[in-house]
C-alpha positions in Angstrom: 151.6 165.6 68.0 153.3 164.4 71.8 152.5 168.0 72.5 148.6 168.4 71.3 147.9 164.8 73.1 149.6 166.1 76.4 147.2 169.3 76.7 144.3 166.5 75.8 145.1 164.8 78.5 145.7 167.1 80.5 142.3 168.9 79.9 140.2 165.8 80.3 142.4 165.3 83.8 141.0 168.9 84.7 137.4 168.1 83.7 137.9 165.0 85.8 139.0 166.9 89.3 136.4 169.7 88.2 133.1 167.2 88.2 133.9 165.6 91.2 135.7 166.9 94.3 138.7 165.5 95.8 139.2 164.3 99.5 143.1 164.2 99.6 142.7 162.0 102.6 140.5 159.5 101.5 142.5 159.3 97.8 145.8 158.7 99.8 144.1 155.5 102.1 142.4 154.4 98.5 145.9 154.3 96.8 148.0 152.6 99.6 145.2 150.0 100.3 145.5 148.8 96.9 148.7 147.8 97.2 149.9 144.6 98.6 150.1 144.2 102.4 149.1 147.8 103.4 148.6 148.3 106.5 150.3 151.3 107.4 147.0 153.7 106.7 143.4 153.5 108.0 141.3 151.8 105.2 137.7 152.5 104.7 135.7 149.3 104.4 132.2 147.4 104.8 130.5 144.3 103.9 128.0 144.0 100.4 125.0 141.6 101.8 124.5 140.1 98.4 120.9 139.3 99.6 120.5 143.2 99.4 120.9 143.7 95.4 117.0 144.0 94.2 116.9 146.8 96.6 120.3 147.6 97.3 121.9 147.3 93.8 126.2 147.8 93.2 126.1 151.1 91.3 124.0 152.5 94.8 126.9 152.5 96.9 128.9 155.9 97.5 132.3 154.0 96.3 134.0 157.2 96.7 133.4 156.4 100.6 135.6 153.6 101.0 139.1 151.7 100.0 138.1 148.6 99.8 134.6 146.4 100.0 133.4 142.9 100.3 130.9 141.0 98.8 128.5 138.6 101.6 128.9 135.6 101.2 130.3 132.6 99.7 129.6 129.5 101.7 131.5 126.7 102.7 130.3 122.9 102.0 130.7 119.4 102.2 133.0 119.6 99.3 136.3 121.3 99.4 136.6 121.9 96.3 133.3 123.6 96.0 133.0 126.8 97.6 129.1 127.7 96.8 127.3 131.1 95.4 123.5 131.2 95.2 121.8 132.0 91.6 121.5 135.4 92.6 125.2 136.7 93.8 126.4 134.7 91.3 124.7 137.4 88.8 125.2 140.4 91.1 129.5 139.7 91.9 130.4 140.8 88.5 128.6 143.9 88.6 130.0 144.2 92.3 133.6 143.6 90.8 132.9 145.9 88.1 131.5 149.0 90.1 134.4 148.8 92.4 136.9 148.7 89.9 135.4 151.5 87.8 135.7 153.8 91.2 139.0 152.6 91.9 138.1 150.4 94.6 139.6 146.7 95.9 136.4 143.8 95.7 136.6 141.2 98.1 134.5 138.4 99.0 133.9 137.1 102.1 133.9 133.3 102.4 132.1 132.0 105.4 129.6 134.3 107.6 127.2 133.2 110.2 125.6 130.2 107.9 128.5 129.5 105.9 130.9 128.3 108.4 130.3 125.1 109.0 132.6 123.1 107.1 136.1 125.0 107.3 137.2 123.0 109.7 137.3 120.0 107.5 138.3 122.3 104.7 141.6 123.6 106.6 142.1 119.9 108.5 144.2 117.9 106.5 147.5 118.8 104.2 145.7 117.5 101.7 142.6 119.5 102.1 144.3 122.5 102.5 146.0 122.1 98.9 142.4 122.0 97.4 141.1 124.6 99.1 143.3 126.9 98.4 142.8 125.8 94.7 139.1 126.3 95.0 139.6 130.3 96.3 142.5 130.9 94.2 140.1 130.4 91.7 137.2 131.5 92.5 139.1 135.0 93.1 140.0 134.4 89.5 137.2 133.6 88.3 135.4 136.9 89.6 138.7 139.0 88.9 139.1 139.8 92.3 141.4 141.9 94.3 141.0 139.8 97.7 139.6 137.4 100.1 138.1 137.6 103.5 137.7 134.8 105.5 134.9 135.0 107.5 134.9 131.6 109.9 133.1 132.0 112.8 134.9 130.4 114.9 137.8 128.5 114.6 137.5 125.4 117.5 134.4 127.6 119.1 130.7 126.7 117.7 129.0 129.8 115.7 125.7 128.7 114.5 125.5 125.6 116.0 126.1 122.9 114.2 129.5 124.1 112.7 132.2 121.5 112.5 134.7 122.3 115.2 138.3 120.7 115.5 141.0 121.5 118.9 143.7 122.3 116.1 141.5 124.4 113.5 143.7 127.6 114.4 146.7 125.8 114.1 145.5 124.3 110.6 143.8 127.8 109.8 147.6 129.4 109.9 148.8 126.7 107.4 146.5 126.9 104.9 147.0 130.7 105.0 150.4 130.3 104.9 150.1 128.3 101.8 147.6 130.2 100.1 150.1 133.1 100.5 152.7 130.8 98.3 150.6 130.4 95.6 150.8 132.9 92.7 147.6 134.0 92.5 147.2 133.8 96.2 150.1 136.0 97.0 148.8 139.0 95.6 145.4 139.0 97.0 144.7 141.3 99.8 143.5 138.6 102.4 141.2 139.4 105.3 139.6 137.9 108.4 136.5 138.4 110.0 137.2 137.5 113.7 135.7 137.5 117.3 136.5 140.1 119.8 139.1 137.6 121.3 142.3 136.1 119.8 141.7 132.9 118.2 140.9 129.6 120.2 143.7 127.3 120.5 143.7 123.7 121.5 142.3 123.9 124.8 139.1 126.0 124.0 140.8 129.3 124.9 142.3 132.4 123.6 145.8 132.0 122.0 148.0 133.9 123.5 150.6 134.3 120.1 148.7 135.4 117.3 151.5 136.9 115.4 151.9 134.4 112.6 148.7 135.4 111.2 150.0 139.1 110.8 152.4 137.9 108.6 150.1 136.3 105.7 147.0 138.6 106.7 146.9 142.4 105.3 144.8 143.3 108.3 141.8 141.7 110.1 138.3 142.8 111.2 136.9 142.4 114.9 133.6 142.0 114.9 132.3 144.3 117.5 129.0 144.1 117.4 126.2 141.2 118.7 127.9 142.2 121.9 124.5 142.5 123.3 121.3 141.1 121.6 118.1 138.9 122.6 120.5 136.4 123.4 121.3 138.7 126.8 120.5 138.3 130.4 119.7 142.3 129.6 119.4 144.9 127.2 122.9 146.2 126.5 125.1 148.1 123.8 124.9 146.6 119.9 128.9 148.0 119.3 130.5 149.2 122.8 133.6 151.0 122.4 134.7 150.6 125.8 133.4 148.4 128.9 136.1 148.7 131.8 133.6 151.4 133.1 130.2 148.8 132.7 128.5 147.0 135.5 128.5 144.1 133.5 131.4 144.0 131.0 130.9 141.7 128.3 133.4 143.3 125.5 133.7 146.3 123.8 136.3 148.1 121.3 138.6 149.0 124.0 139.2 145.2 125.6 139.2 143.8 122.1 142.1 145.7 120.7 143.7 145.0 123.9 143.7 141.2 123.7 144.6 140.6 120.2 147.6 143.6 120.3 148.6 141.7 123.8 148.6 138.1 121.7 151.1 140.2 119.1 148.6 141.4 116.5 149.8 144.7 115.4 147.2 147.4 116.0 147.7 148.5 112.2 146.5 145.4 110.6 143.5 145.5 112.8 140.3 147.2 111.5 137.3 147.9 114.3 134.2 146.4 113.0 131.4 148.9 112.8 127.4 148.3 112.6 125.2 150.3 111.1 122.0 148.2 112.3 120.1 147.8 116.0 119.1 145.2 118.0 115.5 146.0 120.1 114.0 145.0 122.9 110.8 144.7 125.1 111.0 146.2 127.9 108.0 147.2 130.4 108.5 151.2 131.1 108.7 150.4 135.3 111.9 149.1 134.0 113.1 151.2 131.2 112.6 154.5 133.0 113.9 156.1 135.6 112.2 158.3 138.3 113.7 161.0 137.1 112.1 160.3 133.3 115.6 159.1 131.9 116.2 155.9 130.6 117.7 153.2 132.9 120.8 151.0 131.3 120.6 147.4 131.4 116.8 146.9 132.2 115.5 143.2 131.6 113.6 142.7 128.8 110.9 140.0 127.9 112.1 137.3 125.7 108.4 135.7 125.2 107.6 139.3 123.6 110.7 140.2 120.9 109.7 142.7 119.2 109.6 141.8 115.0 112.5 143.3 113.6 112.4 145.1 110.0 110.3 143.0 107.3 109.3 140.2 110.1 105.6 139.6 111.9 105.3 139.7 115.2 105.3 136.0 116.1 107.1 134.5 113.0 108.8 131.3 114.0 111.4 129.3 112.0 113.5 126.5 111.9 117.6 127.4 110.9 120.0 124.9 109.3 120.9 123.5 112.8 117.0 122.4 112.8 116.6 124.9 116.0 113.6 126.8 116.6 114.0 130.5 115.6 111.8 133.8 116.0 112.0 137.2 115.3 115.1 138.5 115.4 114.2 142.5 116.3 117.0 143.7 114.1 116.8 146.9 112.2 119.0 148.5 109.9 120.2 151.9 110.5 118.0 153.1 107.5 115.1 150.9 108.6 115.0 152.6 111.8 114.9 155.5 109.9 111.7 154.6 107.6 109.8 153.2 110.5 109.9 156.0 112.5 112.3 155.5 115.3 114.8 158.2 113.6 114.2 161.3 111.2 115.7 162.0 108.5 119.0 163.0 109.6 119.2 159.9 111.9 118.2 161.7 115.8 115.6 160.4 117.3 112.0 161.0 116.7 109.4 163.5 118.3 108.3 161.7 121.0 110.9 159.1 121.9 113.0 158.8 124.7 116.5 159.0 123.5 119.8 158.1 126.2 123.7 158.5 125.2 125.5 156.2 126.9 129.2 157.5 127.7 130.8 154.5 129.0 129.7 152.4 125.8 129.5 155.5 123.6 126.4 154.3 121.9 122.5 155.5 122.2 119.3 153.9 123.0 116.0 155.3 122.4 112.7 154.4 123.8 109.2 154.0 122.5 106.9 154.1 125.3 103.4 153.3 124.0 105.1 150.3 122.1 107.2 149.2 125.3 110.4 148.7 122.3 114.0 149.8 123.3 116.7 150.5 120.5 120.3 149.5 121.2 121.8 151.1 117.8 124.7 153.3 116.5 124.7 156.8 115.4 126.4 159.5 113.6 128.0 160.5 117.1 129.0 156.9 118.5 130.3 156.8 114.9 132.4 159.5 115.5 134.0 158.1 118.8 134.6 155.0 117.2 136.2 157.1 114.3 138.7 159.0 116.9 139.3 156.1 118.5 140.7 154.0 115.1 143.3 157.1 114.3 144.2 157.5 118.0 144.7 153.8 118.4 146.4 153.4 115.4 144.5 150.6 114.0 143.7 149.8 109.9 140.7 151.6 109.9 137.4 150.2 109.7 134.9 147.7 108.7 131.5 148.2 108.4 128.3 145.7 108.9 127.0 146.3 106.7 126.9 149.1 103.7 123.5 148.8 102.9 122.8 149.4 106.1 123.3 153.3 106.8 121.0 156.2 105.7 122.2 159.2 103.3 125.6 157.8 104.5 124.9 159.3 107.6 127.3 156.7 109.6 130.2 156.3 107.4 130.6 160.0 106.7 130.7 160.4 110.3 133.1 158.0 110.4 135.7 158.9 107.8 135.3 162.8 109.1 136.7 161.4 112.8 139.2 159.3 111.4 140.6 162.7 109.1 140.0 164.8 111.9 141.9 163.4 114.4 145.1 163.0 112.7 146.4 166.2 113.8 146.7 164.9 117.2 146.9 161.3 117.2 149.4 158.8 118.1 149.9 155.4 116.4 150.8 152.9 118.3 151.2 149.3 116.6 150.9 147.4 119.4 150.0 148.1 123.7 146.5 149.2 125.1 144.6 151.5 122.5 143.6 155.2 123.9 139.7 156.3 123.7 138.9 159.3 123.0 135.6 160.5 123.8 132.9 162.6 121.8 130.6 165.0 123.1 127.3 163.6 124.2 124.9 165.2 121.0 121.6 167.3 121.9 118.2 166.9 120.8 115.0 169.1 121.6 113.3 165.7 121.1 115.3 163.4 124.0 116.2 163.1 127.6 119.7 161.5 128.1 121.4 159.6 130.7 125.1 159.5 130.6 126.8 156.7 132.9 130.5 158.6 133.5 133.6 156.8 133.4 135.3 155.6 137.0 
């Protein structure tokens, strides 16, 4: 009988490898990031926008892509004992938890987000207030059956959206409610996250701390958000997702200077994961600026604000009012997949017949150009991907995070991704702390662009 149920199970194990093909690499992150604290491998990661699941439903994403994933957002209130869900991702999480588990996958959800930072500071101010909040996310994790948590507080004693509540000590009481969220039962075998700026916390004077190593100790790794480093907020058009910007004209962050400043405040490199964005930010710009002489596209041309182009599923014009009660219009933001069903990209995410497409090699990101609509894309592709991707295993960091899943196309970016990461194993090093080492990818062709390619100094 132990004999006949062996070779059963050992058939249906067979069956099992046979349906579906095995990436040894990606199985060995999956496995170690489940465990407690692991931080020693690159994990594969990326935010669910909960906002996404008419269109964007759980059982769509490729699961067998990634380690771990997190579910956007819960929001903080008024009440600290209330951390809030709308209607709707109240009734998409447990399919969320369930997909992920059934592919052998770690859920998260991230508390906080643009919107839904404004009352951690109260939340994490007081002893007292630290003791219920961690009740409230120990359990709500329980609730859900989750495997972790990502804090997502942007910023801690730095406004975000606006009208955030903001305190000189909110690092400072960040660490200790961390600390005793980790001391909890439930809370100490969560895998805990952070979504965090592209500099080390603020401390009590407004600037960045220059110790950060406490947080490595009750954090299993932490996600910099390198992205927004450039928008319709700039004096300029300028990269979405730099990797590097010591070789820019105008530096304003990138990869390279953000692993720098939190492994110089003491974060190791391998709890850090480079946040990744699979959408674009665009711009109008009049072509006497956008193009060179020479029919290339110039970097860093000035745009027109009064004229933002509408971004994907917004009219050109649209104004609004946020929670702050400030004036708001379009955004010009595009998924990678939107620019791919309006035209801007093909299929296979290169740029379309007709546009003007530049690789920028200091950034390591593209733009394209539309000429008869005067738009300019600042976006990510399969080979900035790629750099970013050599960059993570040759810097030693976690891995990476990705804004947001339902973002990419075919899986276009994150394949590119995880490919890099594999790839350059052979010849990495893996440094946990110190500067991080870029490496660079080749500069892709098209039959369909003209590129520009600013060399390093």
């Amino acid at each position: 009988m132990t004999k006949l149920l062996f070779l059963t199970l050992l058939a249906t194990c067979l069956s099992c490898a046979l349906a579906r093909p095995f990436n040894s690499s990606l199985h060995m992150r999956k496995a170690r990031s489940l465990g407690r604290r692991a931080n020693t491998t690159p994990v594969a990661t990326a935010w669910y926008p909960g906002w996404y699941g008419s269109k964007f439903p759980p059982a769509q994403i490729s699961w067998e892509k990634y380690t771990q994933m997190t579910f956007a957002f819960a929001l903080t209130t008024p009440d600290t004992s209330v951390i809030s869900l709308d209607a709707d991702s109240q009734k998409i999480l447990p399919d969320f938890v369930t997909e992920a588990k059934n592919h052998n996958v770690s859920s998260l959800l991230s508390i906080g987000g643009w919107t839904g930072s404004q009352y951690f500071s109260s939340a994490v101010a007081s002893a007292s207030n630290r003791t219920i909040f961690v009740k409230s996310v120990v359990n709500l994790a329980t609730k859900y059956k989750l495997d972790g948590i990502d804090f997502d507080w942007e910023y801690p004693n730095k406004q975000g959206v606006g009208c955030n509540l903001i305190a000189d000590d909110d690092s400072a009481n960040f660490l200790s409610f961390l600390q005793e969220l980790r001391k909890d039962p439930v809370g100490s075998k969560l895998i805990l996250s952070a979504a965090v700026s592209i500099s080390p916390f603020a401390g009590v004077d407004g600037t960045p701390m220059k110790d950060v190593s406490e947080f490595s100790k009750v954090l299993d790794h932490i996600a910099i958000m390198n992205y927004d480093i450039w928008g319709a907020f700039s004096p300029t058009v300028g990269p979405n997702s730099p990797l590097d910007d010591t070789c820019s004209p105008t530096p304003a962050g990138s990869a390279v200077s953000a692993i720098k400043a939190w492994t110089s405040a003491g974060f190791p490199a391998n709890q850090i994961a480079l946040g990744v964005a699979s959408y674009a930010h665009t711009f109008h710009v009049a072509p006497s600026a956008a193009i060179n002489s020479n029919g290339t596209l110039a970097l860093y041309p000035a745009f027109d604000k009064a004229l933002q182009p509408a971004g994907d599923g917004e009219t050109t014009g649209m104004t609004g009012v946020d929670q702050c009660g400030v004036a708001t219009g379009p955004s010009g933001l595009f998924d990678f997949s939107a620019l791919v069903s309006n035209g801007f990209l093909d299929k296979n995410g290169t740029a379309a017949s007709g546009l003007i497409y530049s690789f920028d090699e200091c950034s390591q990101t593209p733009f394209l150009y539309n000429k008869s609509t005067q738009v300019m894309v600042s976006y990510d592709d399969a080979t900035s991907f790629a750099a970013k991707g050599k960059f993570i295993k040759n810097s030693g960091l976690a891995g990476f995070a990705m804004w947001h899943v339902a973002g990419d196309s075919n899986d276009i970016l994150v394949n590119s991704i995880n490919k890099a990461i594999d790839a350059a194993g052979s010849t990495s090093t893996t440094p946990t702390n110190g500067s991080p080492s870029l490496t660079v990818a080749p500069t892709p062709s098209s039959t369909a662009t003209t590129k520009q390619c600013r060399r390093r100094s």
